[in-house]
N, C-alpha and C positions, 0 to 999 in steps of 0.2 A: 572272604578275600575278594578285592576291587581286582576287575578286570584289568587287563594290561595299557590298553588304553586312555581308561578312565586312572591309573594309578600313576600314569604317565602326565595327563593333563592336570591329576594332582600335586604332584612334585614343582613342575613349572608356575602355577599359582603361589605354592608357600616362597618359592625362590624369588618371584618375582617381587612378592611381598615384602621378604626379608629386606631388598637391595634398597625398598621404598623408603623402609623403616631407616635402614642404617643409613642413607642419602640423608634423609628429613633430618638425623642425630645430627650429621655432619655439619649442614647448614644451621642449624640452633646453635652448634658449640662454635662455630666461624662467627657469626652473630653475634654471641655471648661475649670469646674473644673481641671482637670489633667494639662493642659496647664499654669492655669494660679499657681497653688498649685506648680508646678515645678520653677517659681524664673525667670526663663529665660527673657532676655530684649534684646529685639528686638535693633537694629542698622540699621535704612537704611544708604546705602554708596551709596554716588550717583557720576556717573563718567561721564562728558564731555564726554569723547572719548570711543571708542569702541576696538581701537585696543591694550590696554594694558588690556584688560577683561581677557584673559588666564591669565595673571603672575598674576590679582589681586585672581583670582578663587582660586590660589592655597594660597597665603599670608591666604588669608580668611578660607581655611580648617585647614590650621597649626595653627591660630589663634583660631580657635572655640575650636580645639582640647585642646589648652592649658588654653581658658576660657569658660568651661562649662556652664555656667549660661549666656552667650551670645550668638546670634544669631545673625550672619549679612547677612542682605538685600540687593543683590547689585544690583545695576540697572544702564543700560546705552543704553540708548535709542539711534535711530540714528542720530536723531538730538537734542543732547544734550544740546547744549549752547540756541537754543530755547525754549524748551521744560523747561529748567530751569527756561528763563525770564517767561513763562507761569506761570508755578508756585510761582513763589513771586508775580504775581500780586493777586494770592487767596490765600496769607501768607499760604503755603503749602512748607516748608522750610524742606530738608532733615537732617539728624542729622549730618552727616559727610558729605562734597563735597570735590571731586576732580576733578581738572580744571587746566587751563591752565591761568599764567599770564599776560592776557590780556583783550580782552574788558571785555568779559566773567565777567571776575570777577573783571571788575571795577563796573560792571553793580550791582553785589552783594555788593560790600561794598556800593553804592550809596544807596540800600534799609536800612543798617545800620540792620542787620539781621545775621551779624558775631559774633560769641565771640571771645572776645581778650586769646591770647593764648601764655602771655607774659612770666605770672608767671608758666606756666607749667614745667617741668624737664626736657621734649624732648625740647622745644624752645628753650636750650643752645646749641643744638646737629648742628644746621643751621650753615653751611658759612655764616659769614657776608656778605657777596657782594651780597649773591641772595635774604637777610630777607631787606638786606637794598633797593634793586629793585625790592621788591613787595610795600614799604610802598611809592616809589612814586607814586600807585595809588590810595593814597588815603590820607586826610589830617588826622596830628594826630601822634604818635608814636603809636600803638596799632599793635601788632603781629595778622594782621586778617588771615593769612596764614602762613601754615608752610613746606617750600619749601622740596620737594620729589624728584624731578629727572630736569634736565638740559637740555635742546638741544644745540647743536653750531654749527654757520655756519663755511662755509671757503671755500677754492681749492681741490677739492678732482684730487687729479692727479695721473696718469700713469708712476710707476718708472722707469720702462722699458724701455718707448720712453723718459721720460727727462735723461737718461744715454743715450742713441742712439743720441740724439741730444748734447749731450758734456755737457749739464745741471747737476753740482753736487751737485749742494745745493739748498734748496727752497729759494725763494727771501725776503729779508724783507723790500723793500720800493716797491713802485710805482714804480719809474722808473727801478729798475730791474727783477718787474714783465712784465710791457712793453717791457726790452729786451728779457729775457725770452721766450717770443710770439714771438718774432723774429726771435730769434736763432731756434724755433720750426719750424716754416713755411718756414725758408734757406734751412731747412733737408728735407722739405715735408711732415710735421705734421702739421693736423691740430691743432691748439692749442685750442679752444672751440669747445662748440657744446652748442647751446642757445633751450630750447627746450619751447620756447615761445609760441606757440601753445596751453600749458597750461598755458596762463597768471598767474596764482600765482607764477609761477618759477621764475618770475622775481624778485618778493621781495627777493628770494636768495642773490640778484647780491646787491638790492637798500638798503637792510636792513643793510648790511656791508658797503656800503658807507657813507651813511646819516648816520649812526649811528656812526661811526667813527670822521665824521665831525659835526656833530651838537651836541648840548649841546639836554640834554631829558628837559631841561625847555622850549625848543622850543614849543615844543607840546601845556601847557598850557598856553602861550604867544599867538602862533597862533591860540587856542579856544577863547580868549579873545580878536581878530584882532588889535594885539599890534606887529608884524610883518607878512611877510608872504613868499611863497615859493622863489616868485620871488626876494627879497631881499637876501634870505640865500641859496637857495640851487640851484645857479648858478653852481661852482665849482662838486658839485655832481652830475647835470647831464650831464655835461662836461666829466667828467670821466666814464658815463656810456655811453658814446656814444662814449668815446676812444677803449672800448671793441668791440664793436661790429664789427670790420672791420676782429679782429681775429677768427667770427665761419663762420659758413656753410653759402653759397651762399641765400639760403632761410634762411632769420631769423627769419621767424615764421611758417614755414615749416615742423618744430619738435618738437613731445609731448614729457610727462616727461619719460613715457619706449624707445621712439625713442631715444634717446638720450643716455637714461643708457645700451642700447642697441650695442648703434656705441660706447661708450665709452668701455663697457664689449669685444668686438670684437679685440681692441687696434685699432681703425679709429681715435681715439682725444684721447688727451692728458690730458684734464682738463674740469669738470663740477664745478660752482661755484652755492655751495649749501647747504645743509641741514646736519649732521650726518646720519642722515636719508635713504640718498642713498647709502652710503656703502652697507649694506646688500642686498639691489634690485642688487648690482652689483657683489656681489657675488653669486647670486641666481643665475645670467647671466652667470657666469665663475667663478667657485669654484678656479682658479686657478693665477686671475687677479692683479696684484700686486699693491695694489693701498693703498696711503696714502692722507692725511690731512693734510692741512694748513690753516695760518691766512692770509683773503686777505689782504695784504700791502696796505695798502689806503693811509697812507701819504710818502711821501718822506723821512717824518726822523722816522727811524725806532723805534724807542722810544718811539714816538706817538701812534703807532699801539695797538688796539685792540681786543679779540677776541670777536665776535658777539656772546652771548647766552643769554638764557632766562630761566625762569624759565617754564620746559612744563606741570609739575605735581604739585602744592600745594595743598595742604591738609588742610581744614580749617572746624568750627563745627558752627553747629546753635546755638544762644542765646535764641534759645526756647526748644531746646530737652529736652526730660522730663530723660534721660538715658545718663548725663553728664560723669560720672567717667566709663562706657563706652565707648564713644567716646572717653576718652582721653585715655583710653587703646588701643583701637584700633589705635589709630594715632600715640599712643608710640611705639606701634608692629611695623608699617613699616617703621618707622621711625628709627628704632634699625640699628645699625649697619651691623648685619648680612643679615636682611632684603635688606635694603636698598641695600646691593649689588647686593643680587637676582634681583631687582626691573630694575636695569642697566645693569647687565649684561644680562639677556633676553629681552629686551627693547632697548638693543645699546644704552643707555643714557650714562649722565652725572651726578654725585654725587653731591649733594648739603649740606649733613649731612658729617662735619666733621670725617676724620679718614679714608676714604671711597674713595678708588681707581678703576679708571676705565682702568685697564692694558693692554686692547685691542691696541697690536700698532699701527694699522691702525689708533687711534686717537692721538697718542704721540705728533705729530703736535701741535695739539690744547689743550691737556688736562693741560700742565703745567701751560699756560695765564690763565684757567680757576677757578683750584685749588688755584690759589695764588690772583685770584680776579682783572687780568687785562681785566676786560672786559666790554662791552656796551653791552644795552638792546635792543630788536627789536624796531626802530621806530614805525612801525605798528602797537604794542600792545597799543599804545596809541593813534593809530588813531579811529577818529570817527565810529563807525560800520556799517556806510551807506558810508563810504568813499573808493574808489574802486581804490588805486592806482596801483593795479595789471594792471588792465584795461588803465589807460595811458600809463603805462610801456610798453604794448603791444603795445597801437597804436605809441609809442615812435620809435617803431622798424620797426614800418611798413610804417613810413612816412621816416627812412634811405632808409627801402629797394626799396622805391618810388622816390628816389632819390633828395630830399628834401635839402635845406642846414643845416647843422647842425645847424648852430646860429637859423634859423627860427624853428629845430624843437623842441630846447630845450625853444625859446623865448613861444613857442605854448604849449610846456608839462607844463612848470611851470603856466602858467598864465590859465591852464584848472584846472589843483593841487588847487590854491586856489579857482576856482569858483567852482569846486567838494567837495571840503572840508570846505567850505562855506554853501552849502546847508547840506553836510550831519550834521553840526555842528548845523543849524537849527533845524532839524529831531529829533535830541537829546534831 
């Protein structure tokens, strides 16, 4: 037994305790009360990607400002596209997603966990070309996404040295982008720089051929082994191994800053790639004169198209309990005004009617875009286990091994279907 004292000074600790405890309840449930008596509806916004998190930070404060009664949640974890499949498999569906038009979100329409977002007033706002190049991921007319911003590949090249080398005009077939590289390297210009070392760089190159040359029904043919690489895409890696004699002696020698590096420097002439690199090459040399073009794939000019995709769409859960919400929100970035902020700090591409991206370094490529001459990345439709980066690469390592061409494209195509074989099993 505690003395009387100490049993004393014990009583007054639990009591004191108690009063702390039930205070602390009180203020949580007044809180809670206040929380919920204020109206406010929660929005999670969930974002694939991580590097448009700034521009969306701010969209999100101008928005809350102008609808009081909402709150949005945004989150973008850094492995997004997994982190997503995670969550649908414990039906744990965000109210709003943004994502990229590809596997990503072929993977979401296959769970059938979109709402159609046909009949809304923003969905008139969409270019045709990029509402009509989301719906072939998926069967059905149903608006399960509502395209936000664009990427497009091409030539990103050096004014400077194609005026030094007698070059006054970009090329619009094939064969006078081949002479072009000629004319380049008679003067002592490198004309590429392949910075293959980061194998994904390569789909730069293979996204704008194949996509030029193949029909996108290819893709669901080849998932259903009703053709295959070796049949169709002879001619494309024929021209991808015409390229290569024009870069650097090591062809996989150079990552993606190597590259945007000797290119910032004025060492080459031309990177074949993403919109995307512009800016790393201006980060290199605020001063570097460098423009945009569509690679010439076919011979007849006519044919030519410009590679882009949809990088942002915007689409909403058919479970959110905060519908007219999310459709406000998606009508916000979606607005006009919006929608320029959203490209021009992101170096994108417009995809909402009326909406100009005036940056000339993309004048090249922006008019093919706006007016809807374009093709979709191959690779958005390839399998998720299918790693044609990774052949691309050893494509280049079996030239620089001195390999014959015939044997090393007979070797790339007949690896393509036995890799895209299995990865289509996986699925």
């Amino acid at each position: 037994m505690l003395p009387n004292d100490l049993e004393e000074n014990g009583m007054k600790k639990i009591l004191t305790i108690t009063a702390t405890l039930l205070a602390g309840l009180a203020l949580a449930a007044c809180s809670s009360n206040k929380s919920a008596s204020s109206g406010k509806k929660t929005v999670e916004f969930y974002s694939t990607k991580q590097e448009n998190v700034s521009t969306y930070k701010g969209l999100i404060k101008e928005f809350e400002s102008k609808n009081k009664d909402i709150k949005v949640k945004l989150v973008a974890p850094a492995d997004g596209g997994t982190v997503l499949k995670t969550r649908l498999t414990k039906n744990d569906i965000p109210d709003v997603l943004a994502m990229g038009g590809d596997f990503n979100f072929v993977d979401v329409t296959k769970a059938d966990v979109l709402a159609d977002l046909s009949d809304r007033p923003y969905a008139k706002r969409a270019l045709p070309a990029y509402t009509k190049m989301l719906k072939q991921y998926y069967s059905g007319n149903k608006m399960l996404g509502m395209p936000l911003a664009a990427n497009v590949s091409g030539v990103m090249y050096n004014k400077d040295l194609f005026k030094r080398a007698g070059i006054n005009k970009t090329p619009e077939t094939w064969d006078e982008f081949i002479q072009d590289m000629k004319q380049l390297q008679s003067k002592g210009i490198q004309p590429l720089a392949f910075p293959f070392k980061d194998s994904w760089t390569a789909m730069g190159i293979w996204n704008q051929i194949a996509g030029n040359e193949l029909p996108a029904s290819f893709i669901g043919k080849r998932k259903d082994n009703k053709t295959s690489f070796q049949k169709t895409h002879k001619e494309s890696a024929e021209k991808f191994a015409q390229l290569l004699p024009f870069g650097q002696k090591d062809i996989v020698g150079l990552s993606y800053n190597d590259s945007n590096k000797l290119f910032a420097q004025g060492k080459v002439a031309m990177l074949i790639n993403g919109n995307f690199v512009i800016p790393e090459l201006v980060k290199n040399n605020k001063d570097i004169n460098v423009s945009m073009f569509k690679l010439p794939v076919s011979s007849d000019a006519a044919k030519n198209k410009v590679t882009s995709g949809v990088d942002v769409l915007l689409a909403k859960s058919k479970q959110t309990k905060n519908n007219a919400a999310c459709d406000k929100l998606i009508s916000f970035l979606t607005d006009k005004e919006n929608e320029k902020k959203y490209i021009d700090e992101q170096f994108a591409l417009p995809t909402v009617k009326g909406v100009e991206q005036s940056n000339a370094r993309l004048a090249g490529v922006v008019a093919d875009a706006q007016a809807g001459n374009i093709v979709d990345y191959p690779d958005h439709l390839y399998p998720s286990g299918f790693d044609m980066a990774g052949l691309l690469q050893q494509f280049a390592l079996n030239y620089k091994d001195g390999m014959k061409t015939s044997e090393i494209i007979n070797t790339f195509l007949k690896n393509a279907d036995n890799k895209f074989d299995s990865a289509n099993v996986e699925e």
